[in-house]
Backbone as CSV, one residue per row, in Angstrom:
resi,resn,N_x,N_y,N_z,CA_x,CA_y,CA_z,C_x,C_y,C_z
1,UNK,-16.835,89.744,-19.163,-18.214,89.343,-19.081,-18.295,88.059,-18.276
2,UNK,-19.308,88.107,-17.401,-19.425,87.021,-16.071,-20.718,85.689,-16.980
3,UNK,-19.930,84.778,-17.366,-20.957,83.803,-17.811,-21.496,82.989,-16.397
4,UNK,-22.831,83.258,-16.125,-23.413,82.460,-15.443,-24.709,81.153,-15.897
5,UNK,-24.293,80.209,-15.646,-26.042,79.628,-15.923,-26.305,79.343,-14.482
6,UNK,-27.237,78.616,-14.723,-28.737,78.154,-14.023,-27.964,77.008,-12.779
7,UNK,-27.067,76.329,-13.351,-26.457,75.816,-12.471,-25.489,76.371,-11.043
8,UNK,-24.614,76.895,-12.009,-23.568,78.002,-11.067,-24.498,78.898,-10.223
9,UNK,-25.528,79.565,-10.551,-26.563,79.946,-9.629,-26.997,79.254,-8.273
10,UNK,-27.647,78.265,-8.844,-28.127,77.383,-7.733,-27.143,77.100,-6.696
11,UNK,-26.333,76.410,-7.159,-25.092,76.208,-6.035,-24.792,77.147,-5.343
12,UNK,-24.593,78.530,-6.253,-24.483,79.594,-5.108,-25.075,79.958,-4.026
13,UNK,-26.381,79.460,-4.648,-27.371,79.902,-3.469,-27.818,79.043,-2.108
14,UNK,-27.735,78.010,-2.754,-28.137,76.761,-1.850,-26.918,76.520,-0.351
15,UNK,-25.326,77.160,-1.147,-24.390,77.318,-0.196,-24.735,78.644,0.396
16,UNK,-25.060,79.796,0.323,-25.123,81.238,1.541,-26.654,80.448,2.306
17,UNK,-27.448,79.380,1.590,-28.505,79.122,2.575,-27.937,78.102,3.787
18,UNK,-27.254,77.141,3.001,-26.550,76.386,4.380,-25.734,77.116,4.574
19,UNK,-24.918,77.859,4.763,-23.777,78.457,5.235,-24.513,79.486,6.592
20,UNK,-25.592,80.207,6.082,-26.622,80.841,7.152,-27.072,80.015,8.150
21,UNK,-27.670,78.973,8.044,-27.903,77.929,9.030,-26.766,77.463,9.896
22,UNK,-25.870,77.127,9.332,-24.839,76.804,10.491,-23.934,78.105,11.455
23,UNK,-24.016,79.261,10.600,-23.372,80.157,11.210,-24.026,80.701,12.732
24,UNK,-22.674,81.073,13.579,-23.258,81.267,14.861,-24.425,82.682,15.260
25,UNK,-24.690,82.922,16.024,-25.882,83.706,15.978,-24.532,85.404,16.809
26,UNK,-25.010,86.288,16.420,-24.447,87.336,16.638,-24.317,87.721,17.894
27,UNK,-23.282,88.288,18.515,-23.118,88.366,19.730,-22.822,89.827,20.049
28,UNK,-23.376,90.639,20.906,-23.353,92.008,21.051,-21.497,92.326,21.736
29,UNK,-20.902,93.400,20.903,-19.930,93.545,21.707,-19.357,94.453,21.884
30,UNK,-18.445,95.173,22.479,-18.292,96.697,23.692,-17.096,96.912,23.071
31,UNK,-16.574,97.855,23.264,-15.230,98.514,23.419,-15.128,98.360,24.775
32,UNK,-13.815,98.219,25.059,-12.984,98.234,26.160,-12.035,99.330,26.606
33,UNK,-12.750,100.602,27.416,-11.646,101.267,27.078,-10.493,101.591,27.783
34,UNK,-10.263,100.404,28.961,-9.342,100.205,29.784,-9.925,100.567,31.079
35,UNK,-10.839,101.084,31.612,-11.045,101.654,32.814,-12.319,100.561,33.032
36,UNK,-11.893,99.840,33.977,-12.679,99.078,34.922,-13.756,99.534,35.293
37,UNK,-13.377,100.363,36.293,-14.262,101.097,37.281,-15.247,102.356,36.648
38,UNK,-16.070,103.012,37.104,-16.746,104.490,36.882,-15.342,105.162,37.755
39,UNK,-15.364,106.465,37.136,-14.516,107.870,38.247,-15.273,107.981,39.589
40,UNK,-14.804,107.432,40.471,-15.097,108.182,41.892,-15.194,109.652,41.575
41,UNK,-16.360,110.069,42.498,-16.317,111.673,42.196,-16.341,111.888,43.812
42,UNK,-15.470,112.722,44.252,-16.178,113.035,45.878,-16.706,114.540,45.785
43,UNK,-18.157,113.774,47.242,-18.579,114.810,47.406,-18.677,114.549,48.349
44,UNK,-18.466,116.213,48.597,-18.418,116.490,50.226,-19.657,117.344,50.503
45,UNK,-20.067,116.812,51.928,-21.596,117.722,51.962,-21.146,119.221,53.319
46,UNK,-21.463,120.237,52.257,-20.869,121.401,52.990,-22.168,121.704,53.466
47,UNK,-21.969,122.632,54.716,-23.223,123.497,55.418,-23.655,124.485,54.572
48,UNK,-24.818,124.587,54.755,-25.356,126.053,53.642,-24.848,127.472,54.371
49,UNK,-24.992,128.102,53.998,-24.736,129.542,53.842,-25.294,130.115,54.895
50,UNK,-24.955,130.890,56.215,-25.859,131.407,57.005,-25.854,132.786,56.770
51,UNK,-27.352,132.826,56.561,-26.972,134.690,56.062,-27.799,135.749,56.773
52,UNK,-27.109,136.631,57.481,-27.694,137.301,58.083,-28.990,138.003,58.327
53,UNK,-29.537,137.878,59.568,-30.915,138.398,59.435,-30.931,139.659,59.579
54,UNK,-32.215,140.487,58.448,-32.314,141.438,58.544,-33.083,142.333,59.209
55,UNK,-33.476,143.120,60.174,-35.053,143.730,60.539,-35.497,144.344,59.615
56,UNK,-36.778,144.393,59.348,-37.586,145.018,58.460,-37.244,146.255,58.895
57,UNK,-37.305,147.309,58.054,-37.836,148.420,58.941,-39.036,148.474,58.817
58,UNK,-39.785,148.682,59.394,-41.081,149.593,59.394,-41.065,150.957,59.358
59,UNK,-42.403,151.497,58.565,-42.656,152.884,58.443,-43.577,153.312,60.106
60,UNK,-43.073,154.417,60.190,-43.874,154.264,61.245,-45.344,155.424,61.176
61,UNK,-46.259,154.874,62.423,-47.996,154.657,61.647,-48.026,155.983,62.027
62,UNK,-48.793,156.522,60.345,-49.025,157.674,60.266,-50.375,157.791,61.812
63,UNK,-50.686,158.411,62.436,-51.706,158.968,62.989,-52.774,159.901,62.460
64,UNK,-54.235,158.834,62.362,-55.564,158.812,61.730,-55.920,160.701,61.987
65,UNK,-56.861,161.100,61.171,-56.844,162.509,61.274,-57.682,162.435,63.035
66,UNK,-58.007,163.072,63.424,-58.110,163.184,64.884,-59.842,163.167,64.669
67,UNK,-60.724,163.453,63.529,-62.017,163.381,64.015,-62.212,161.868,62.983
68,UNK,-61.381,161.436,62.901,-61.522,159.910,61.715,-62.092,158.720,62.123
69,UNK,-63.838,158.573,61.599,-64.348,157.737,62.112,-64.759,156.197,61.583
70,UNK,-63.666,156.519,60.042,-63.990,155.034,59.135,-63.124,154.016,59.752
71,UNK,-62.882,153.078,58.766,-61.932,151.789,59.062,-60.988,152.255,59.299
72,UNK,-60.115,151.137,59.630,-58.241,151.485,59.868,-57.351,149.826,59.046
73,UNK,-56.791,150.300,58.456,-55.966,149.112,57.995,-55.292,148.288,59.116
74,UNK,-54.813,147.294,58.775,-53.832,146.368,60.066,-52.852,146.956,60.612
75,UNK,-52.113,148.173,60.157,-50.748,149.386,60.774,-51.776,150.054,61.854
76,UNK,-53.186,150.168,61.700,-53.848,151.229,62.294,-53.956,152.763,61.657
77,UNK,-53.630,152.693,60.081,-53.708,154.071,59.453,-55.527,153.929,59.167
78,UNK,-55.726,155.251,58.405,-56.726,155.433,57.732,-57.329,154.800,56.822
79,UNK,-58.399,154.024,56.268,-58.467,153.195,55.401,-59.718,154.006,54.797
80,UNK,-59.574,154.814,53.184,-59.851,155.528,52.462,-60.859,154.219,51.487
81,UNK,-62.009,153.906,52.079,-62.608,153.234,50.895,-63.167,153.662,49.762
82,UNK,-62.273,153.811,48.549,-62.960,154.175,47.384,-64.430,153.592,46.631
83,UNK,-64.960,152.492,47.059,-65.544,152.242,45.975,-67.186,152.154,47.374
84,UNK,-67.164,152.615,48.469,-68.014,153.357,49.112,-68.183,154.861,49.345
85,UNK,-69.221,155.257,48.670,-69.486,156.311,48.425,-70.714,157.074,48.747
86,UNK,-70.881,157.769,49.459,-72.378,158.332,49.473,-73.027,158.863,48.337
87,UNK,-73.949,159.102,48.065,-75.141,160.151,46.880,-76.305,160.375,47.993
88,UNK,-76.621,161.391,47.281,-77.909,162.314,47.510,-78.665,161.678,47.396
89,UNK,-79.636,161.680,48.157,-81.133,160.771,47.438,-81.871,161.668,47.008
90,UNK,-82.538,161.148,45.748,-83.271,161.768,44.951,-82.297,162.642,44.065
91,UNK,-80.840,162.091,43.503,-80.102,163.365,42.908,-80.254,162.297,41.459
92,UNK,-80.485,163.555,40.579,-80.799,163.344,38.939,-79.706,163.292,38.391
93,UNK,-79.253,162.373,37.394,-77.466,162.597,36.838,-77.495,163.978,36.205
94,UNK,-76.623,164.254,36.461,-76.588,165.583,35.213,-75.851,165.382,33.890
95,UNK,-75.414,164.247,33.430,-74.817,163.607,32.250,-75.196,162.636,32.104
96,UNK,-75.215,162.430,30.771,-75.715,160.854,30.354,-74.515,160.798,28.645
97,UNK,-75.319,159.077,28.404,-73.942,158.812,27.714,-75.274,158.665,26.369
98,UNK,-75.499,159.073,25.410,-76.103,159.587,24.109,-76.000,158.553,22.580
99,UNK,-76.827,157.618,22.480,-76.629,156.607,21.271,-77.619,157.671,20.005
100,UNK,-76.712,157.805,19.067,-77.369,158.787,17.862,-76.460,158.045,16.548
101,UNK,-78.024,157.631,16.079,-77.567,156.596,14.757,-78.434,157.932,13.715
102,UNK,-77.860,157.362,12.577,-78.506,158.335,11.337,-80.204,158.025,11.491
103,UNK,-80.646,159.276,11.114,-82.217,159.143,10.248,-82.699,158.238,9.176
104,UNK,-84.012,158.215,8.949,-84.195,158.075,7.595,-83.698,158.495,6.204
105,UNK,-83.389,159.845,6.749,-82.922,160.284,5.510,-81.171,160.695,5.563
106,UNK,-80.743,159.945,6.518,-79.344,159.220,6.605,-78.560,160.913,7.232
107,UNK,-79.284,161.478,8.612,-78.731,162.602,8.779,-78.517,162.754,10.022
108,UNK,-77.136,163.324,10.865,-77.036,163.118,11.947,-77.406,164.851,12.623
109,UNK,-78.117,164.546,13.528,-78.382,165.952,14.192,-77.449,166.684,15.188
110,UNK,-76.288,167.728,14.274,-75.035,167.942,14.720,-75.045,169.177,15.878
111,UNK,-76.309,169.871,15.761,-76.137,170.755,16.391,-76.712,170.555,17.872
112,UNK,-77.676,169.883,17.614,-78.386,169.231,18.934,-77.423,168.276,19.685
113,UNK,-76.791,167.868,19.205,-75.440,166.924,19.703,-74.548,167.940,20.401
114,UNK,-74.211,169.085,19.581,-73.592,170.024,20.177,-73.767,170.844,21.231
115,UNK,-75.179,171.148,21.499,-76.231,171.301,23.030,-75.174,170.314,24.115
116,UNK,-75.678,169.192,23.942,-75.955,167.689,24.817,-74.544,167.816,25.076
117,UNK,-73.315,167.880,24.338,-71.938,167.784,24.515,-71.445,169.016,25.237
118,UNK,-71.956,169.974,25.103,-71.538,171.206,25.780,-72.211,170.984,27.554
119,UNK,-72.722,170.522,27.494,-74.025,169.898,29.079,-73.215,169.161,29.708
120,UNK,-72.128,168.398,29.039,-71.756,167.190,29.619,-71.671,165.653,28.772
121,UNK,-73.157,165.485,27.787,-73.019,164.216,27.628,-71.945,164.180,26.896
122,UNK,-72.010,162.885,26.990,-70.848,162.034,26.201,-71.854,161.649,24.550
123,UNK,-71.520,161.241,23.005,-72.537,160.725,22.653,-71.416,159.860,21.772
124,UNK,-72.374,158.529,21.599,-71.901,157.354,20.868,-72.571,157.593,19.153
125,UNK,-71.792,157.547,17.809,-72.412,158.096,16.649,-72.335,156.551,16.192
126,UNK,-73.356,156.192,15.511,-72.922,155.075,15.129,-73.656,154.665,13.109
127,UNK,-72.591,154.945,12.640,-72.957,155.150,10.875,-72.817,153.620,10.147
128,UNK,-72.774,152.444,11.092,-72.993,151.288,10.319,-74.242,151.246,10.047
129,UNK,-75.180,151.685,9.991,-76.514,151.340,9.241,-76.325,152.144,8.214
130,UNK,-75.289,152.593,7.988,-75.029,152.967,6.115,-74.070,151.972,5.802
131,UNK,-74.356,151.214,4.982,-73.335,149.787,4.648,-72.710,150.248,3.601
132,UNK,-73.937,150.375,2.709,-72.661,150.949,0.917,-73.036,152.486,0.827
133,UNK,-73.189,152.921,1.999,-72.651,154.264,1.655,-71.572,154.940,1.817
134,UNK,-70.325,154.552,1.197,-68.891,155.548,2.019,-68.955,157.097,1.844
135,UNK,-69.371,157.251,0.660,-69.039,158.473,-0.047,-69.996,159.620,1.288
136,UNK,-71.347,159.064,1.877,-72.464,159.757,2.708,-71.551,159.436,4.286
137,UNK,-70.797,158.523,4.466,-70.861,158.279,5.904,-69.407,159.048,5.851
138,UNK,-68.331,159.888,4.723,-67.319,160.369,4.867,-67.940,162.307,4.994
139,UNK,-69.284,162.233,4.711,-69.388,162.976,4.905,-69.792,163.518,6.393
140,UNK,-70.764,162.612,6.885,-71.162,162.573,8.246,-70.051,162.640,9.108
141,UNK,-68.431,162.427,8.725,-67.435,162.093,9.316,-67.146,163.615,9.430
142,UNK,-66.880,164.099,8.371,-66.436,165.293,8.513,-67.499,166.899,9.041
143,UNK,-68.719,166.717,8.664,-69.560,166.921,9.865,-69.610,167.180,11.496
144,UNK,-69.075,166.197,11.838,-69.009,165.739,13.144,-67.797,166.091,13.445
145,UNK,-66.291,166.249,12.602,-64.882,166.697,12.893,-65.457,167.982,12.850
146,UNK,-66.247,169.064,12.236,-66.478,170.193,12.697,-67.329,170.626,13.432
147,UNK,-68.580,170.178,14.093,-68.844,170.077,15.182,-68.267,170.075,16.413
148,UNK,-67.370,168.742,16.044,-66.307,168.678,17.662,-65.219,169.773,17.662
149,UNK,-64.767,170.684,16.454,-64.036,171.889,16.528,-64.563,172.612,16.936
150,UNK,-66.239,173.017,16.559,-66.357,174.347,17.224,-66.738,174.237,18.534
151,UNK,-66.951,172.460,19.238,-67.296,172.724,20.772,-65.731,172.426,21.607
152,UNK,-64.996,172.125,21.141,-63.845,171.716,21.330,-63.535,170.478,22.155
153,UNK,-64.494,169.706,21.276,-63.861,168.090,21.868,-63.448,167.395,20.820
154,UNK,-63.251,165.894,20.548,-62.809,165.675,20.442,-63.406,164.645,19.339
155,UNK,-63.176,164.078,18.302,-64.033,162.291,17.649,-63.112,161.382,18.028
156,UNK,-63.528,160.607,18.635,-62.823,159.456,18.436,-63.343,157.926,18.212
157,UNK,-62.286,157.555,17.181,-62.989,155.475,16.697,-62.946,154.748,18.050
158,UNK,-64.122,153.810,17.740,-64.488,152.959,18.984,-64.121,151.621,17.807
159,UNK,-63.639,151.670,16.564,-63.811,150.422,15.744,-63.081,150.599,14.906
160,UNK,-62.064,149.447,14.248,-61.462,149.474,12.878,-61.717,150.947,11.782
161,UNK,-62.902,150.523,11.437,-63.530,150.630,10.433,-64.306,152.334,10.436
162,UNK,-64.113,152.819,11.624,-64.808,154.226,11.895,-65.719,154.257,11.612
163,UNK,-66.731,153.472,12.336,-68.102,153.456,12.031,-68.736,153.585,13.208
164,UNK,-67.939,153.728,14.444,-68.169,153.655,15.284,-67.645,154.720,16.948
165,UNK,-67.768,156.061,16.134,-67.551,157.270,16.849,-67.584,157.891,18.477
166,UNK,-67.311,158.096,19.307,-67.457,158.824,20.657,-66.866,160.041,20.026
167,UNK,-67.373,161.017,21.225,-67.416,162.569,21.062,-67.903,162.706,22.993
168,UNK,-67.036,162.705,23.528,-66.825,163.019,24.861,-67.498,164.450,25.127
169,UNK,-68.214,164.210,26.493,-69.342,165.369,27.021,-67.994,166.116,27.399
170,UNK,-68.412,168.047,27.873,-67.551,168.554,28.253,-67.219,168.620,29.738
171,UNK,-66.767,168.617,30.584,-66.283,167.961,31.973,-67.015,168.822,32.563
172,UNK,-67.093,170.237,32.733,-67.191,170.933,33.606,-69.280,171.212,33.243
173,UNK,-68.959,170.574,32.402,-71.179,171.102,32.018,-71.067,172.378,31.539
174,UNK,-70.347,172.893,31.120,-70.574,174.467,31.032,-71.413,175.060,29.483
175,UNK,-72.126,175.532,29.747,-72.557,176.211,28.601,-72.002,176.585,27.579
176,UNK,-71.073,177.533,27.520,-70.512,178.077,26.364,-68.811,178.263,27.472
177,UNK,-68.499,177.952,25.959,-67.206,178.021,25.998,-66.227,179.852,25.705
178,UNK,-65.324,179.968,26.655,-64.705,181.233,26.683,-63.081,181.417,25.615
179,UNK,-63.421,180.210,24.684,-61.843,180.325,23.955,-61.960,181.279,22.589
């Protein structure tokens, strides 16, 4: 057991305070690890690489059809602008694209859809204005899966949630189908 008093204290302390004061102030210091110098590194500056040139080939230019009176690309071929197009004036679409939301009395008109889809249109079904009805809008679902069987297209989701149906027009417009 370390008997200390009040005295032996003080002294202790009063000496690490002068002893701090006189001591020298710290001096930063290195390892030495024998090497004077940095490593010389040589470098030598070499020529780059000469690498042979290649000729392109070129394709050579198709020749424009002989009565071809549109553009020509920079080769001098044919330049096929797709997104100029002529129409008829005065021509009526013969398809259209069909928004059919439920009735009042929450009913989709499957057969008249089935007309319009056999013609061509396309139609968009759209059963979110039945919110809490699942049990009515699973029915409208399956409805419409037999509809699109007997014209032979197709339902498909535009949304998570299948509330939001396409039923693609038939391509050719045709009336009735021969299957």
């Amino acid at each position: 057991m370390v008997n200390l008093t009040k005295k032996s204290v003080q002294r202790k302390s009063n000496s690490l305070l002068s002893g701090a004061a006189d001591a020298k102030p710290a001096q930063q210091q290195t390892l030495n690890s024998g090497v004077s110098e940095p490593p010389q590194v040589n470098i030598s500056r070499e020529q780059p690489i000469q690498l042979e040139k290649k000729t392109l080939m070129r394709n050579e230019v198709k020749p424009s059809p002989s009565n071809w009176s549109g553009p020509l690309t920079a080769e001098g071929e044919a330049f096929h602008d797709l997104g100029a197009h002529t129409r008829v004036k005065n021509s009526f679409p013969r398809r259209a694209l069909r928004y059919i939301s439920p009735d009042e009395m929450n009913r989709i008109p499957t057969r008249e859809m089935a007309k319009r889809i056999l013609q061509g249109d396309s139609v968009i079904v759209d059963l979110r204005p039945m919110v809490h009805m699942d049990t009515h809008q699973n029915v409208c679902r399956r409805d419409l899966q037999r509809m699109s069987n007997e014209t032979g297209t197709g339902v498909f989701a535009l949304d998570a949630e299948d509330k939001l149906l396409l039923l693609p027009g038939d391509r050719c417009g045709r009336r009735y189908r021969t299957t």
